[in-house]
Structure formats: C-alpha cells, structure tokens
ZAMARGU-4260 file (C-alpha; in steps of 0.2 Angstrom, whole numbers, plus 5000, padded with zeros to 4 digits):
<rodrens>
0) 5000/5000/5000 | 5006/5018/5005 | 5014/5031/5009 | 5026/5047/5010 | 5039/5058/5001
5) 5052/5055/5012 | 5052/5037/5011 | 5042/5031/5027 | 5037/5012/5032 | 5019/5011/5024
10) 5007/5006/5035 | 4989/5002/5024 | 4981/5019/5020 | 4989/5029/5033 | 5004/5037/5040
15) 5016/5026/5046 | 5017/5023/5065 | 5019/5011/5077 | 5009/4995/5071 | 5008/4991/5055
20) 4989/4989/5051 | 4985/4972/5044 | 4975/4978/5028 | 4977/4981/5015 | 4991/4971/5007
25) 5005/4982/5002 | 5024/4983/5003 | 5031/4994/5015 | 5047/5004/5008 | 5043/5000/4990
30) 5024/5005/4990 | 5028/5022/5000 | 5039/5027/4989 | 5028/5021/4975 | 5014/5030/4982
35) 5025/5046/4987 | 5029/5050/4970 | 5013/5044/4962 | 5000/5058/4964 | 4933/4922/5123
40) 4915/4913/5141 | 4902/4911/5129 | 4884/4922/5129 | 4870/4915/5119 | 4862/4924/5106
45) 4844/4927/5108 | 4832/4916/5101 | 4823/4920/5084 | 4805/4922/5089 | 4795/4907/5085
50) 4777/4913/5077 | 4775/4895/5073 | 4779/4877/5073 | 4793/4873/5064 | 4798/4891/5065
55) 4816/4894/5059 | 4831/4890/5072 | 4840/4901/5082 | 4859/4905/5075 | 4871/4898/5084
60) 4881/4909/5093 | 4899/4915/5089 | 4901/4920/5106 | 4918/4911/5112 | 4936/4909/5107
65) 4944/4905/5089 | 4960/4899/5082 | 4962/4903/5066 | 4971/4889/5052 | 4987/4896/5048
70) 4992/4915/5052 | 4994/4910/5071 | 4979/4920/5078 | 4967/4919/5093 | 4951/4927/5090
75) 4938/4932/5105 | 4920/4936/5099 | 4911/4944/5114 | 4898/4953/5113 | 4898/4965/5102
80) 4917/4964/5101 | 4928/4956/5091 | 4950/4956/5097 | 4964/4947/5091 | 4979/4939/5099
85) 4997/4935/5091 | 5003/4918/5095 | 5019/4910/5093 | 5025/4893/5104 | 5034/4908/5115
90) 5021/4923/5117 | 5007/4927/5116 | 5003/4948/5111 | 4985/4958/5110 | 4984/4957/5091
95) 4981/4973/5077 | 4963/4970/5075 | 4950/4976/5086 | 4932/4976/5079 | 4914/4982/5084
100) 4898/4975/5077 | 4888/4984/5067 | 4869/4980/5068 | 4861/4961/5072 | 4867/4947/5066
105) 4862/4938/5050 | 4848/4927/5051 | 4859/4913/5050 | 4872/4920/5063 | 4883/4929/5052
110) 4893/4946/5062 | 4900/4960/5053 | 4911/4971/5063 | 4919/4990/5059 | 4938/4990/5063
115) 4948/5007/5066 | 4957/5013/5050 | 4953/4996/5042 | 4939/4987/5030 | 4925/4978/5040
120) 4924/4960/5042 | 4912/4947/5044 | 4911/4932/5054 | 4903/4916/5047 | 4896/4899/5057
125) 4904/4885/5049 | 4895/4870/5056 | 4894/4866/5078 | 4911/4870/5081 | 4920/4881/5064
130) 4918/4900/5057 | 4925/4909/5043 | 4930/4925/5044 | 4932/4937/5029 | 4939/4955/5027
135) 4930/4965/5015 | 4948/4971/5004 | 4955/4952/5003 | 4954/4940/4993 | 4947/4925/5002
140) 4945/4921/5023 | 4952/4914/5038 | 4947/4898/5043 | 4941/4898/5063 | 4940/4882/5074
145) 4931/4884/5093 | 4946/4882/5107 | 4946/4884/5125 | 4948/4898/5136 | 4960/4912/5129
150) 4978/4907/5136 | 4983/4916/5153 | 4999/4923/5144 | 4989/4930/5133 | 4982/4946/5146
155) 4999/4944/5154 | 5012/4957/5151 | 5025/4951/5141 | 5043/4955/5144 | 5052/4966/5133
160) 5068/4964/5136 | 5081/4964/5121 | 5081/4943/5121 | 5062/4942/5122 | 5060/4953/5107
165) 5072/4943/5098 | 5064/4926/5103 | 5047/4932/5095 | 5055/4938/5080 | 5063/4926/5075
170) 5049/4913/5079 | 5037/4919/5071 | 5046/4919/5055 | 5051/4901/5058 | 5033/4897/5061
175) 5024/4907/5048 | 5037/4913/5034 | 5034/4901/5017 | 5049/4902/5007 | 5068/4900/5017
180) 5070/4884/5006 | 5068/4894/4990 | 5079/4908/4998 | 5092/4897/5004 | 5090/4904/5022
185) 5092/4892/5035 | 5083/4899/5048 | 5090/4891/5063 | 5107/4894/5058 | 5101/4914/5056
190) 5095/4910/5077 | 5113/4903/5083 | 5124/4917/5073 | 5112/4932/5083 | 5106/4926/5096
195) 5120/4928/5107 | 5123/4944/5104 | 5109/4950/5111 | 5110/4954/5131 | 5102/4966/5144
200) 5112/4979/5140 | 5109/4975/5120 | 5101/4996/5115 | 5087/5000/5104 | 5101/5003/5088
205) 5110/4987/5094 | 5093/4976/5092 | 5087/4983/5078 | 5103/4981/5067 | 5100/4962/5072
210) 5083/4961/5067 | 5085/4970/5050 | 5102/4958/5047 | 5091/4944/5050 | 5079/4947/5036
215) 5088/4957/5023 | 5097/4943/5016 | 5079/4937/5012 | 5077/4950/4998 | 5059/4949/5001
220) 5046/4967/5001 | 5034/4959/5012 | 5048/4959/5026 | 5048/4974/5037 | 5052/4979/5053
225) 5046/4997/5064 | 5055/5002/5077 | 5048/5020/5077 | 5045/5032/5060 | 5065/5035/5059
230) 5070/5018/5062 | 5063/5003/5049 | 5067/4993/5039 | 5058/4985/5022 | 5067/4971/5008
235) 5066/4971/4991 | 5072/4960/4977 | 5092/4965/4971 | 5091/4977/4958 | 5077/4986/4963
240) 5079/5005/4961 | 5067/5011/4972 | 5056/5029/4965 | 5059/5047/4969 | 5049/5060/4963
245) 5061/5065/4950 | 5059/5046/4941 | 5041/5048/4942 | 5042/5065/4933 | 5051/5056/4919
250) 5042/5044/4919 | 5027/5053/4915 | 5035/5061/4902 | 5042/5046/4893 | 5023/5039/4893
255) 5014/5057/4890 | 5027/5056/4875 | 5025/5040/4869 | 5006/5044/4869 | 5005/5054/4858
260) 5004/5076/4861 | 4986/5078/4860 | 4982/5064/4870 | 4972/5069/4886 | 4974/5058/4900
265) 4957/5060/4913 | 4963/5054/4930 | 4950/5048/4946 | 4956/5043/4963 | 4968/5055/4967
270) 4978/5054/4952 | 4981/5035/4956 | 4968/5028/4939 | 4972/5037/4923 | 4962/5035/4906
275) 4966/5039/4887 | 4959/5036/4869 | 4973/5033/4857 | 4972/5033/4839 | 4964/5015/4830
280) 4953/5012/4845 | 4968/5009/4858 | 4964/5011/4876 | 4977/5016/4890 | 4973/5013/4908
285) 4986/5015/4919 | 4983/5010/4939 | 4998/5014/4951 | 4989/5009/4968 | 4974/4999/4977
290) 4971/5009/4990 | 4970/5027/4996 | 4959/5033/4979 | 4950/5047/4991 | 4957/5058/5006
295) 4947/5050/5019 | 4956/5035/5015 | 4941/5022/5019 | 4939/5004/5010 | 4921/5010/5007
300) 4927/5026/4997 | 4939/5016/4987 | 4927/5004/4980 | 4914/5020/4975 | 4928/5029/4968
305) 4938/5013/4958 | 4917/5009/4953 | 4916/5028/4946 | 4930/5027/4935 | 4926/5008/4929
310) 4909/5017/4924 | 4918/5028/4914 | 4930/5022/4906 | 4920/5004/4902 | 4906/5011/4892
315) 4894/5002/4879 | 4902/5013/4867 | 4919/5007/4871 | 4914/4987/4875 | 4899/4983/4861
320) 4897/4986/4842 | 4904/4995/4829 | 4914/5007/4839 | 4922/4995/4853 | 4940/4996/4858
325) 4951/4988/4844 | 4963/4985/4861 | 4968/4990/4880 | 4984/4993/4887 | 4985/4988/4906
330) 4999/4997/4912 | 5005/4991/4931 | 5024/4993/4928 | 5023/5006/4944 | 5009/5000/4957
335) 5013/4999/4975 | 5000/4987/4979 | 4984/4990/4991 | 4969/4978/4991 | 4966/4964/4980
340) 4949/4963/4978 | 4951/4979/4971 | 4960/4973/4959 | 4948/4959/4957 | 4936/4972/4954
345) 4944/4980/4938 | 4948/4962/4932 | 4927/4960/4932 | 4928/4973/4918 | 4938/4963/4907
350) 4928/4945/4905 | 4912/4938/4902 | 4913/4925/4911 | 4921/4918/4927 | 4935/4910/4928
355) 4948/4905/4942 | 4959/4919/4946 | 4971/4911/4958 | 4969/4898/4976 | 4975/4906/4990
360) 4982/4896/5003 | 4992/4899/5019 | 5007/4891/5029 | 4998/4879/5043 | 5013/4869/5053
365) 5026/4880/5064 | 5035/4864/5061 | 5037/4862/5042 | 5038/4875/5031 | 5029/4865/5019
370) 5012/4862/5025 | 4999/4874/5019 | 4978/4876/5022 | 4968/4869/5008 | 4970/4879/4996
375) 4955/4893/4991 | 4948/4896/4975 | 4945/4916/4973 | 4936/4919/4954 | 4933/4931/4943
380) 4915/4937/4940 | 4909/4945/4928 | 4905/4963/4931 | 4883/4966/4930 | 4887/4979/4915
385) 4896/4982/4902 | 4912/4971/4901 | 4928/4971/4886 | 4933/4955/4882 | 4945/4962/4867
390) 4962/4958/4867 | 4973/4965/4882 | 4991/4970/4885 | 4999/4972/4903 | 5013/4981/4905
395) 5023/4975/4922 | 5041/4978/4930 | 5051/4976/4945 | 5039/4989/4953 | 5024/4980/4951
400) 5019/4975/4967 | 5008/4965/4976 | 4993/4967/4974 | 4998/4975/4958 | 5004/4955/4953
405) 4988/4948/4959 | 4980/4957/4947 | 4991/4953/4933 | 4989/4933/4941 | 4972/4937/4939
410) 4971/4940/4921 | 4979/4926/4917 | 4965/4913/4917 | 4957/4928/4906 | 4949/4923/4886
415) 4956/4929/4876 | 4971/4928/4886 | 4982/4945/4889 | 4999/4948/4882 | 5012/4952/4896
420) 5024/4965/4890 | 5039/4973/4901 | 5048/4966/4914 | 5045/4952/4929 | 5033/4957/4943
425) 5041/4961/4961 | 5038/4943/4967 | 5027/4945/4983 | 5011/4941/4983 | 5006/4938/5000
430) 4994/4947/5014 | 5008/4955/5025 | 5005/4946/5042 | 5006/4962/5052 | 5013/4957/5071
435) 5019/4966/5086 | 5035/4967/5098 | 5035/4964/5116 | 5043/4982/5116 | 5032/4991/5107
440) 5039/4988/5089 | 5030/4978/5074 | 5035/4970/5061 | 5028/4959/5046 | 5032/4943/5034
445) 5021/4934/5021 | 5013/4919/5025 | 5002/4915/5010 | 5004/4907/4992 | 4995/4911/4976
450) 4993/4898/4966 | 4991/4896/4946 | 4978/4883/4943 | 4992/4869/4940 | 5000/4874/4958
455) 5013/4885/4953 | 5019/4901/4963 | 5027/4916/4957 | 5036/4922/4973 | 5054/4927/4973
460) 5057/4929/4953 | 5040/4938/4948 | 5029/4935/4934 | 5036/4936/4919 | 5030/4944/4902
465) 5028/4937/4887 | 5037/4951/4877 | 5053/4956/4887 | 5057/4975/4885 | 5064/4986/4895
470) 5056/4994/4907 | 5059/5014/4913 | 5080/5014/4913 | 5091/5028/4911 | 5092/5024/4892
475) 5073/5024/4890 | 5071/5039/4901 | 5083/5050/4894 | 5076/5047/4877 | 5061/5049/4883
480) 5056/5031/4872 | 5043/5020/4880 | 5048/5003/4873 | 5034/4994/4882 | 5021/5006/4877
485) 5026/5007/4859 | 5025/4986/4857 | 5009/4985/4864 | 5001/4996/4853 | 5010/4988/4839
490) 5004/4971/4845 | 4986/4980/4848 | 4984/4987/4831 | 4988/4970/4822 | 4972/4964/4830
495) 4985/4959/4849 | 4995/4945/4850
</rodrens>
C-alpha cells in the first residue's frame, strides 16, 4: 500500500506509526515510495421468535474463542466485540485487529464488525464448532476452529527485554514465513549466529541492526520491521531502484510522450487511475495503487471511487458494436499494491465470464515450512454491466507490486488471454502478516501462496512477460522512448497477439 515523500514504512492507507495495520496488502518501503511519487465465556444469542411450529432455528452463537488455520491467531468474539491475539510457541501479544459489530446478526448468525482505520469483516458459522472469517479488501477468509479459554499469557504482560523481542522475531518467521527453502536461508542457523549477541544491555540501535540483518538477506518486500517512523526497515528484490519523485516525473513524460501530444489523460482517485483514447481504438489505463483513491482513505470510498471510474471508462460505446475498443493497454509497471479485491474488481471489467483467478492458501505447521491450508479458489465474475473482452496487454516491471501482481495473476486465466509486456513482477504476493513486539515495535512477513491453477507460485522471481522489453531505465528515460508502450500498441493494432 502507501505512503510518504520521504520514504516512510507504509502502514495500509495511513501514515506510518507504530503498528503496521493488517489491511490492505501492500509493501512497505517500496509502496511508500511508489505512492510518494505517484500523485473468549460464551453468551447466547437470543432466540429468533418462534410465530409457529417449525419456525426457523436460532443461529448459533459465535460468542467464544477462535483459532484461526494458519496465520497464528486467537480470535475472541464477545459481545459486540471482536480482538485478536498473536501467537507463537513463545508469546502470546494483544493482536492489530479490534472490531465492533455493526447491527444484528444475519439470520443465519453471520457478524459484521467495523475495525479502526481498516475494511469491516464478517464472521461466518461453519458447522457446531468452525467460522470463517472474511475481510472486506481480501481476497478470500480465515478459517476459525472453537478452542478453549483464551491462554493466561495472553492478558499477561510480556517481557520486553532485548532477548524476548528477539525470541518472537525470530519465531514467528520460523513458524509462519513460506519460502527459506527457496531463499536458501536456514533459519536456525540465522538463530545461533544472533542470538547471542543480544543481552540486557543490548540498545534500541543494537537490536534493531540484528533484526534487520536477520531478514535482509531474504530479499523479500513483504519483510519489514518498525522500530519507530525513523528507524525501519523493508526488503526488496536486488536490483530494485526504488522511486523518487524526480523518476516519476520522467516517467510521465516518457509515457505522455509515447502517447501521443494531443492525447488527454482523465485521472479519478487522486491521480492513482488514469484513462486515454489513442488513435485505432487503443485504450490506455494506467493503475499505480489499490488503495488510498480518496482523502478519507476508507475501504468504502475506494470501492465507489475505483466503481466511478470503471463506469467511465468501460462504456457500451467502448465494449459493444461497431465502435468498441480495437485493444487496451493495462499498464501496472509502477503499482505499490493496496487491496486485492480491488484489483479483482477491475479484472470484472475485462471478462464475460468467470473464471479461476488464483487459490489462496496459507502456511499451517510452525514445524514444516511445507504444509499449507487447503488451498481457496478466489474467481473472477463478471462485472453486472458492460464488460471488454477484446484483446489486452499488461505492462509489468520490477515495481509491480503485490497486489499490483495479483491482478496481473488474475488476468491470466482471462479469454482471450492478455499479452504480458515489460519486465517480471516484484515477486510477493502475499497478505503482509502484520505482528507486534514485546517492546512496542512491529514487524511483518508473508505467510500465503498464490497459486496458478496447476500449483505453481510466482514468489521470489516475479511473473514474467511474454514480450521482454525494457522497462523505465536511464536509456529509456533519457530518450524519453517507451519501449513497452510502443509494442503494445503495435501488437494491439495488428488485432493483439
């Protein structure tokens, strides 16, 4: 997701700060940049009234503590509130997430709950003993199983002592983080090179270089860890030149260029969706975020704004008869990410009929890094209105992040399929497991695989296009020449490739 000029850890929508807020998905260093320079004792629910016999059921009650598959969570329903808790074998901390329910529950039990600076979630029965949980910006839900009273470590205060801090660091990375195999990181090796370091009289500075030495050599932009708006640390994959406002100005001016000079781009959410015609029925939609499309910065807002600008630019005109696009260019080579069903949302514009975008599935054993939740199939519907099913090109490159790949994943399983043009994607795809420090630090990791249909993950290398060009370098730039932009409109004009 999102944030400031002077590059600041991103937190969601808002300013960075202590926590680093579980929704949406987005990459801390690299998405503020992006963003920067881009404009449980249980308590029955009461009885449905019974006006007859055979009248419907009560719902069961949710009332009661959760664990959740995979993401190492505790969830207390009570009430009218919702809390989660951090686990690990080793702690046990209040977690990000505190909700409040909004009106009555469903008539078959269902509880939706506002969160503070966050998208609402809902809360499903499952059966006598299971729930699912859904956040309204993601891309699937959590899985919850009844357990038994909340922990008594878990209202304790934890120690926050240098050795403690290190000791839920680093395990919560060995039970939750996917991918040291394919990073070649052995991860108890990483524990007996630091840990002795660190002492009582370890300082702030001290631990913190520790922590970030720990997960740098994962090149990974879903890592992150916040001691404080000055001090924090986020990965990203070698090579990675991360955006100043000075790029992004050229970079605007290589595309403006390429476009052509009388070629008026109309922008929506904050300069964040972009439109043009271009000559031979071409379309050019450019998307550099998921998130933060209006100043309040609400899930809510985003959807009407993303929605206004879909309407506008996806007209009958432009998607039925004689005067439908000949072809759209995607362009995504710099998105910092944000929400995925908002890019699920624009990828409804482009089909006519579902189709599997990706299964979602999450790391479920803190003792094998290769065991994983079943595997959930998120689709792509068809939008109620009018849809363009022409041919597509996506532009991508190294700074097309998160949820700016899951939308390019997305439109994979698309008819006619898209022509991928530019660079490999970033490489993370994951929700960013958001987690705190005994000491008032956070930090976050990915947990989560997106899968292709036959299993396959693009984490670490990125997605790549089916026309490699180059993507915004000095050459390019300094030229002002838009290699991508230029083949796809070639490839478009010959009826797309």
């Amino acid at each position: 997701m999102s944030d400031p000029a002077t590059f600041r850890p991103a937190t969601g929508r808002h300013p960075a700060g202590p926590r680093t807020p579980r929704r949406p998905r987005t990459t801390a260093l690299l998405a503020a940049a992006l963003t920067a320079v881009t404009a449980l004792p249980a308590c029955a629910a009461p009885a449905a009234p019974a006006h007859a016999a055979g009248a419907r059921a009560a719902a069961p009650s949710l009332d009661g503590v959760w664990r959740t598959d995979g993401y190492g969570t505790l969830v207390t329903i009570k009430g009218r509130t919702l809390k989660t808790y951090e686990t690990t074998a080793v702690s046990c901390l209040p977690g990000e997430v505190t909700g409040t329910r909004a009106g009555a529950p469903g008539a078959d039990g269902t509880l939706r709950f506002t969160v503070p600076d966050s998208a609402p979630l809902t809360v499903a029965p499952a059966g006598a003993d299971g729930a699912r949980m859904a956040f309204a910006d993601n891309a699937g839900h959590h899985t919850l199983h009844r357990a038994g009273a909340l922990p008594g470590r878990c209202g304790a205060r934890p120690a926050g002592d240098p050795r403690s801090v290190f000791d839920v660091f680093w395990q919560t990375y060995a039970e939750n983080y996917p991918f040291f195999r394919a990073k070649g990181i052995d991860w108890n090796a990483v524990r007996d090179r630091y840990r002795p370091r660190i002492t009582a009289k370890t300082t702030d500075a001290e631990l913190f270089a520790v922590l970030r030495a720990m997960i740098e050599p994962l090149h990974d932009a879903h890592t992150r860890v916040v001691a404080g708006p000055d001090r924090w640390f986020a990965g990203k994959r070698p090579g990675t030149v991360l955006p100043t406002p000075e790029f992004t100005t050229r970079v605007d001016t290589a595309i403006a260029a390429n476009l052509g000079p009388h070629t008026v781009q109309r922008p929506w959410a904050q300069g964040k969706l972009s439109y043009a015609d271009l000559p031979g029925r071409i379309g050019y939609f450019r998307v550099t975020q998921f998130a933060g499309y209006t100043k309040k910065g609400d899930y809510a807002g985003d959807v009407a704004e993303l929605d206004r600008a879909l309407d506008a630019i996806f007209t009958k005109t432009r998607t039925q008869g004689p005067t439908t696009l000949h072809g759209l260019v995607l362009d995504l080579r710099v998105n910092g990410g944000g929400s995925d069903a908002l890019g699920l949302r624009i990828a409804s514009r482009l089909t006519d009929r579902p189709y599997l975008a990706y299964r979602k599935r999450a790391r479920n054993d803190p003792a094998d890094a290769q065991k994983f939740t079943a595997p959930e199939p998120v689709s792509v519907r068809p939008h109620r209105g009018p849809v363009y099913t022409g041919p597509l090109a996506v532009l991508t490159g190294r700074l097309t992040i998160s949820a700016g790949e899951g939308l390019t994943q997305s439109l994979m399983g698309r008819s006619p399929a898209p022509t991928r043009i530019g660079e490999n994607t970033q490489g993370v795809f994951s929700d960013v497991l958001g987690r705190a420090l005994p000491n008032g630090w956070s930090f976050g990791l990915p947990n989560e695989e997106f899968l292709t249909a036959d299993g396959r993950t693009f984490d670490g290398p990125g997605i790549p296009p089916a026309v490699r060009t180059p993507v915004f370098t000095e050459a390019e730039l300094s030229a002002r020449r838009d290699t991508a932009l230029t083949r796809a409109r070639e490839l478009l004009g010959r009826g797309g490739a």
